[in-house]
Residue frames as qw, qx, qy, qz and C-alpha x, y, z in Angstrom:
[[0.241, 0.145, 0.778, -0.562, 69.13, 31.21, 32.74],
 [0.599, 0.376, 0.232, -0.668, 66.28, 31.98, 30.41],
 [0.599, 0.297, -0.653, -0.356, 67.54, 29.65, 27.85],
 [0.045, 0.033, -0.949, 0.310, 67.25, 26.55, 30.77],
 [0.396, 0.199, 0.704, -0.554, 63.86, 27.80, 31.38],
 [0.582, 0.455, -0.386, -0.552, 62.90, 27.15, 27.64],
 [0.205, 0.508, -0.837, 0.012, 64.43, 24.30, 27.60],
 [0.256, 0.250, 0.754, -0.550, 62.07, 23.15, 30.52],
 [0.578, 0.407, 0.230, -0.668, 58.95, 24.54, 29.04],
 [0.604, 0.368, -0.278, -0.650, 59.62, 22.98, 25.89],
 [0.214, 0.215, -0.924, 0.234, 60.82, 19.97, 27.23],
 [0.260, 0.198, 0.670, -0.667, 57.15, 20.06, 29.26],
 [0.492, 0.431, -0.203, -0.729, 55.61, 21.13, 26.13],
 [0.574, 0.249, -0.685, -0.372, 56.43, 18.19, 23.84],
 [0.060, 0.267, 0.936, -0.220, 55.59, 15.31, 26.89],
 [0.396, 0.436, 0.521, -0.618, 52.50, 17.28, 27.10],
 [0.603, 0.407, -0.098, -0.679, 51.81, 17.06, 23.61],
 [0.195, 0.380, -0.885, -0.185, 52.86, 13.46, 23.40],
 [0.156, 0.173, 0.848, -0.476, 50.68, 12.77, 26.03],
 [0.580, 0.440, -0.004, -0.685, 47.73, 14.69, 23.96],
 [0.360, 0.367, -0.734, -0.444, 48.60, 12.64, 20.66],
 [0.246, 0.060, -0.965, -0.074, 48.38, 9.28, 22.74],
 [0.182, 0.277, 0.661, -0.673, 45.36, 10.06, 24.58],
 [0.549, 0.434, -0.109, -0.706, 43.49, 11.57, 21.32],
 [0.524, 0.315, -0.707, -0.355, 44.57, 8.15, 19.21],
 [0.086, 0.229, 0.922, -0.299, 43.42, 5.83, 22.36],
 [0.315, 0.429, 0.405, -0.744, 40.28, 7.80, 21.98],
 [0.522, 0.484, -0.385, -0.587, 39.99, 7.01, 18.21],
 [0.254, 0.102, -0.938, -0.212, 41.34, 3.57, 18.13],
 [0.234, 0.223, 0.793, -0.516, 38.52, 2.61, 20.95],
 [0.497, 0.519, 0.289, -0.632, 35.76, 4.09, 18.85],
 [0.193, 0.412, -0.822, -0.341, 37.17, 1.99, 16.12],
 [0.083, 0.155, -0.984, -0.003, 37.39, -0.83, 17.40],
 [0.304, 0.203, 0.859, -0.357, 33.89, -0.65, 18.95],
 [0.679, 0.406, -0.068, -0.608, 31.94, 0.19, 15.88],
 [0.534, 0.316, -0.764, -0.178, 33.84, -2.94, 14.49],
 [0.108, -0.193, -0.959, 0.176, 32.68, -5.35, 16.86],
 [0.612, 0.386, 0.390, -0.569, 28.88, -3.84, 16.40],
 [0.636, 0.403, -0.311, -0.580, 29.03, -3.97, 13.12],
 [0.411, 0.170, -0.895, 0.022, 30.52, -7.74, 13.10],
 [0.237, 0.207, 0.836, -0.450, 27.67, -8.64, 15.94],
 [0.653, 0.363, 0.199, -0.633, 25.23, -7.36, 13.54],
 [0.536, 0.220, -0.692, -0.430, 26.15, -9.04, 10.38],
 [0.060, 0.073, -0.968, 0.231, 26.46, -12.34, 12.96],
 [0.401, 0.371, 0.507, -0.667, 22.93, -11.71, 13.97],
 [0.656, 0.481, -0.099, -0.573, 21.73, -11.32, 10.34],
 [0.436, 0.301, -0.812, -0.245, 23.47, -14.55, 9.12],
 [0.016, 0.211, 0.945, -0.250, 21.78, -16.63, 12.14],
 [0.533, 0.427, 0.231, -0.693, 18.33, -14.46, 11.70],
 [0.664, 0.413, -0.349, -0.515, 18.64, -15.77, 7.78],
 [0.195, 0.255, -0.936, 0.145, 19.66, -19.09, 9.17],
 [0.277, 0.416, 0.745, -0.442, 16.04, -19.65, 10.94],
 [0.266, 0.468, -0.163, -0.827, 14.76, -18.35, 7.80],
 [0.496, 0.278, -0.695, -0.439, 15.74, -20.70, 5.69],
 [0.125, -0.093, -0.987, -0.032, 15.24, -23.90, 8.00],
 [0.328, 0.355, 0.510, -0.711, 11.53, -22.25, 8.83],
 [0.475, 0.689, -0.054, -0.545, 10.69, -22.15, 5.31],
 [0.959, 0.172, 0.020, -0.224, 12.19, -25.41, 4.29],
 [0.602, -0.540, 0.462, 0.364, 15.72, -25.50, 4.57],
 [0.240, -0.396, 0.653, 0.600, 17.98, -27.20, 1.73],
 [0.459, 0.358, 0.803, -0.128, 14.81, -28.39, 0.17],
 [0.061, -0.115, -0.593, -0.795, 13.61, -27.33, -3.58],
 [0.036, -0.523, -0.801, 0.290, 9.94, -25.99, -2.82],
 [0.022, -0.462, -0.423, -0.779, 7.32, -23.99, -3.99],
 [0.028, 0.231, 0.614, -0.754, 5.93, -21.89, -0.94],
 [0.334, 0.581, 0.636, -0.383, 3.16, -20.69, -2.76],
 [0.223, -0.014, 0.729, 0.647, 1.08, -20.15, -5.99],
 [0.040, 0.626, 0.692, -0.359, -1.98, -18.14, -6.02],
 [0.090, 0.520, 0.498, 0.688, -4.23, -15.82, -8.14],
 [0.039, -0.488, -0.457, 0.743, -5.87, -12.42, -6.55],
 [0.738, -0.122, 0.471, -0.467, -8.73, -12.68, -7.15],
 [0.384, -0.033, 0.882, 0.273, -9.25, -16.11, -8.70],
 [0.236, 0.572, 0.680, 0.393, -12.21, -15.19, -11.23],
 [0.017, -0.448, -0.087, 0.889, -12.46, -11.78, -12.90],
 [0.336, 0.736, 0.360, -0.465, -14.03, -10.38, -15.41],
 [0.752, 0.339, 0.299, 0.480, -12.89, -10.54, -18.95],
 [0.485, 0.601, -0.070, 0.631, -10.02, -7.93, -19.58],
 [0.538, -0.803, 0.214, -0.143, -9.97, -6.64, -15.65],
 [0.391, 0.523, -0.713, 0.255, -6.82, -7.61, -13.87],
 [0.913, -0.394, -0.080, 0.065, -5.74, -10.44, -11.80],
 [0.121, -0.757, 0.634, -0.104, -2.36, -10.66, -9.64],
 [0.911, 0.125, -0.368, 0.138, -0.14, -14.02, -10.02],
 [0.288, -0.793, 0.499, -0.198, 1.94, -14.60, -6.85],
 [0.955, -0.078, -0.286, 0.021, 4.28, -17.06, -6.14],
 [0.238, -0.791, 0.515, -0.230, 7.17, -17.63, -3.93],
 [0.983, -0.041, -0.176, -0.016, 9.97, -20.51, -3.67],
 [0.293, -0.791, 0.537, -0.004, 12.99, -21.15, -2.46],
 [0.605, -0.370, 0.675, 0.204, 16.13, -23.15, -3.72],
 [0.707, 0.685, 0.172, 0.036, 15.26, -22.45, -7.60],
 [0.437, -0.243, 0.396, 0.770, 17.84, -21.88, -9.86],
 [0.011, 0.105, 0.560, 0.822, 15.19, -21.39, -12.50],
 [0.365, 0.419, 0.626, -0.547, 11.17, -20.61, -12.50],
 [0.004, 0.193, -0.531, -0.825, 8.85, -20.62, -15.35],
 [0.425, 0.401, 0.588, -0.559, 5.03, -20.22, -15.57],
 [0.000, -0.071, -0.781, -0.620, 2.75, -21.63, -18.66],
 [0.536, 0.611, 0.164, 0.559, 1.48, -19.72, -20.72],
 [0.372, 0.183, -0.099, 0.905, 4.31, -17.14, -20.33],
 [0.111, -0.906, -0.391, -0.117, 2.66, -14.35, -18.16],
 [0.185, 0.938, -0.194, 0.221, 5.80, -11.93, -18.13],
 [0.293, 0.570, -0.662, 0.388, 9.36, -11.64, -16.35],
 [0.900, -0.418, 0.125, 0.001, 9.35, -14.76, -13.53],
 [0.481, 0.474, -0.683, 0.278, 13.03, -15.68, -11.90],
 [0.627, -0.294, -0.641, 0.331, 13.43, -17.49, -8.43],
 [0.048, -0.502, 0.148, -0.851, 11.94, -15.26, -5.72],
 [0.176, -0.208, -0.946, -0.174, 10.80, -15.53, -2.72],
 [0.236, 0.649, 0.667, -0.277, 8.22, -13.29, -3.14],
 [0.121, -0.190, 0.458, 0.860, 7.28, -12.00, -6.45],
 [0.398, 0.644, 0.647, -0.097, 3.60, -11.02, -8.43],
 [0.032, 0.016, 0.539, 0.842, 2.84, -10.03, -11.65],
 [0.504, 0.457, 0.512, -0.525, -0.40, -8.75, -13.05],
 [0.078, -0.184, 0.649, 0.734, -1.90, -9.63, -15.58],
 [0.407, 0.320, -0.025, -0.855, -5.22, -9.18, -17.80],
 [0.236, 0.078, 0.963, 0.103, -6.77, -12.97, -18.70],
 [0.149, 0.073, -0.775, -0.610, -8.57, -13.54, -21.93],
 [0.760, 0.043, -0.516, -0.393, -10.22, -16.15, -21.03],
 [0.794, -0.506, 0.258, -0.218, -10.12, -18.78, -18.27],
 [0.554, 0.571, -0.583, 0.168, -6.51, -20.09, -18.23],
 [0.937, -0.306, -0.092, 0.141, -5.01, -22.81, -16.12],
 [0.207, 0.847, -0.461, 0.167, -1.36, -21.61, -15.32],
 [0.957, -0.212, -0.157, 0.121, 1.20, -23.77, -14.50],
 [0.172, -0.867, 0.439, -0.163, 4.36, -22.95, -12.21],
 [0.949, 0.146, -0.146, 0.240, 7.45, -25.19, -12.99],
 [0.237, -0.909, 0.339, -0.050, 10.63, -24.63, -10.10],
 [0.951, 0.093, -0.196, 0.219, 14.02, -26.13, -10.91],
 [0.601, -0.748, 0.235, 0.152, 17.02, -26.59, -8.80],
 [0.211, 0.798, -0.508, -0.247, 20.84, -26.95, -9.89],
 [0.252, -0.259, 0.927, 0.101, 21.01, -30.46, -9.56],
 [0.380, -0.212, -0.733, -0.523, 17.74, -30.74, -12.29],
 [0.038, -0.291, -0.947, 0.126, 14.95, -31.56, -9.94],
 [0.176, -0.364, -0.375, -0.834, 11.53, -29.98, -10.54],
 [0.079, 0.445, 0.757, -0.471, 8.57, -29.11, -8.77],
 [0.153, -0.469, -0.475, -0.729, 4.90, -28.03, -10.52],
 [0.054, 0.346, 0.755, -0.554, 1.97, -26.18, -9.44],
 [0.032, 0.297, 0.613, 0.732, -0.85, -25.27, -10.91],
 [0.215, 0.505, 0.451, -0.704, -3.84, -22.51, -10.34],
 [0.226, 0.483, 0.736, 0.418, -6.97, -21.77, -12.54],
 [0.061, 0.299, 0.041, -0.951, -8.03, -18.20, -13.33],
 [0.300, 0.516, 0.797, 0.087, -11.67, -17.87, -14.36],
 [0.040, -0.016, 0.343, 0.938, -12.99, -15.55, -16.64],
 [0.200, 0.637, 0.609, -0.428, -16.55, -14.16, -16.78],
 [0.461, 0.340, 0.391, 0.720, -17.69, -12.15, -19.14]]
C-alpha cells in the first residue's frame, strides 16, 4: 500500500513539476518575445525618424547646409571657429587646409588666422559632383 501511495505522489509530483517548467518557460518566452517586438518598433521608429531627416534637410541631394566663421573678424592670433555641415559627401575639403575635415553633418574646427583669409569649402559626392562655398575671416590687428 505505501508503495501505491508513492507512486501517486510522485506521479502528482512530476505533472506538477511539468506544469511548473511549462508555466515558468511561457513566462520567459512572453518576455522574450515582447522585448523583441519593442526593440524592432524602436529601431522602425529610428529608421522613419532618420527618414524625415534626411528629406527635411535635402534628401538625395549633394548640399552644403552650412559654412560659417564664429566670430567672423578677430584679432590677430585669437581664435575663430570654422563650422560647416553637409550631407551626401563622400569627400570635404577646405582651402587653405585648416585641419582634419571629412563629410559631417555637423563638424567645427578652431583655428588661429594670421591674417585675413578667404576659406573655401569644396563637397563631393560619389558620382563626382561638387559643390563650393566660401567665407572670409578678417583679421585686425
Amino acid at each position: 500500500m505505501a508503495l501505491a501511495q508513492i507512486r501517486r505522489l510522485l506521479s502528482f509530483a512530476s505533472v506538477a513539476f511539468c506544469v511548473g517548467l511549462l508555466y515558468d518557460g511561457w513566462i520567459f518566452y512572453s518576455r522574450w518575445s515582447d522585448t523583441r517586438h519593442a526593440e524592432q518598433k524602436r529601431v522602425d521608429q529610428e529608421a522613419q525618424t532618420a527618414r524625415q531627416t534626411l528629406d527635411r534637410i535635402g534628401g538625395a541631394d549633394l548640399k552644403i547646409l552650412n559654412f560659417y566663421a564664429q566670430p567672423p573678424v578677430v584679432h590677430r592670433g585669437r581664435k575663430a571657429t570654422v563650422c560647416y555641415s553637409v550631407v551626401n559627401a563622400k569627400s570635404v575639403r577646405v582651402e587653405p587646409p585648416i585641419g582634419d575635415v571629412y563629410p559631417a553633418l555637423s563638424h567645427c574646427i578652431e583655428i588661429f588666422p594670421a591674417k585675413s583669409t578667404e576659406y573655401k569649402l569644396t563637397a563631393q559626392d560619389d558620382a563626382g559632383h561638387a559643390v563650393r562655398q566660401a567665407l572670409t575671416i578678417s583679421v585686425t590687428p
